[in-house]
C-alpha positions as CSV (number, residue, x, y, z in Angstrom):
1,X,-88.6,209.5,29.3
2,X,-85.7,208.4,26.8
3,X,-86.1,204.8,25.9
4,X,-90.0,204.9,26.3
5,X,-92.8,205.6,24.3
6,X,-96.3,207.3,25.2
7,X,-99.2,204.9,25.2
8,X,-102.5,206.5,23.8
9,X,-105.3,207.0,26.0
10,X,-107.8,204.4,26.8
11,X,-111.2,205.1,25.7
12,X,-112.8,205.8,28.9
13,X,-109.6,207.7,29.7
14,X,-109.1,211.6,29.5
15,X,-105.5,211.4,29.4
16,X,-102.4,208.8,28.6
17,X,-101.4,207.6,32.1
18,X,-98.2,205.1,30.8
19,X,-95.3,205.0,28.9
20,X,-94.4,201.7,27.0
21,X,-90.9,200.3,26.8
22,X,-89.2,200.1,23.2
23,X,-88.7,196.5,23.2
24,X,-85.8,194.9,21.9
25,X,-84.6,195.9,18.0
26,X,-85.6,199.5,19.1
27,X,-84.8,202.4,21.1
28,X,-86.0,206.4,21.3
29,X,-83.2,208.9,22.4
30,X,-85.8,211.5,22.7
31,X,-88.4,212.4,25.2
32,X,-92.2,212.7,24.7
33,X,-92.5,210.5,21.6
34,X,-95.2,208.4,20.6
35,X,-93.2,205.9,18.7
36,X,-90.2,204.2,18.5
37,X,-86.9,204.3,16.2
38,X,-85.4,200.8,14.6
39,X,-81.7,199.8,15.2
40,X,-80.5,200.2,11.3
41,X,-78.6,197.2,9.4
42,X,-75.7,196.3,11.1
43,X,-76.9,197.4,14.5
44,X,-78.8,195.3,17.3
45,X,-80.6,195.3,20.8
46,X,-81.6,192.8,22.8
47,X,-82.8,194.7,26.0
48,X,-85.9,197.1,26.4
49,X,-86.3,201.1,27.3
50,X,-82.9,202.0,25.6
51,X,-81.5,204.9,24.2
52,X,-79.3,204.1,21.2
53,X,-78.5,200.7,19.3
54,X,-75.6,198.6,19.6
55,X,-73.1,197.5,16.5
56,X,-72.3,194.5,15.2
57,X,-69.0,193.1,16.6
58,X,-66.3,192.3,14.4
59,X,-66.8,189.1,12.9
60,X,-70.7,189.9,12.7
61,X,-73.0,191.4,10.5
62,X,-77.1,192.3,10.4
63,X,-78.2,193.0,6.9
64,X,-82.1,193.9,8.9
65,X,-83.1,196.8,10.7
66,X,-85.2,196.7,13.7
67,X,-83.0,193.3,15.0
68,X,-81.8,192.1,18.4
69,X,-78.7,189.8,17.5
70,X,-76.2,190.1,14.7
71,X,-74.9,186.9,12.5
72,X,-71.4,185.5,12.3
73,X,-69.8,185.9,9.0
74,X,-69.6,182.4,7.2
75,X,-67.0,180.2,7.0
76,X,-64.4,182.0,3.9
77,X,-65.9,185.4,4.7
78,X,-64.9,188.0,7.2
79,X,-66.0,191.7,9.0
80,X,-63.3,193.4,10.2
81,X,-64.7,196.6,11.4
82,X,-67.8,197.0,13.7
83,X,-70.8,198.1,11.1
């Protein structure tokens, strides 16, 4: 499942019987992973079980990976191209 990531096994458990959501500032585009990947600088996500990251609008930045809202430029500085 894309957007999900395999739980291990509890100890009295042969076998996983979950996947966990990527929670927000993460996502996993790939199936059968145990992990997942961190939006990069300049990217964001606020919801769970996603796929990809979003980017900054204009006007924003995120200097942090693994985030789930960008910043507005301040006042005397501006972004004029999505990161």
């Amino acid at each position: 499942m894309a957007g999900k990531k395999r739980t291990s096994a509890a100890a009295d458990q042969a076998e996983p019987t979950a996947c966990e959501a990527c929670g927000g500032g993460a996502y996993q585009d790939l199936e059968a992973q145990t992990t997942c990947k961190s939006c990069l600088a300049g990217q964001y996500q606020v919801l769970e079980a996603l796929t990809s990251c979003n980017s900054c609008l204009v006007g924003q930045y995120q200097e942090s990976e693994a985030q789930t809202t960008c910043k507005n430029c301040p006042k005397g500085q501006f972004q004029e191209s999505g990161a």
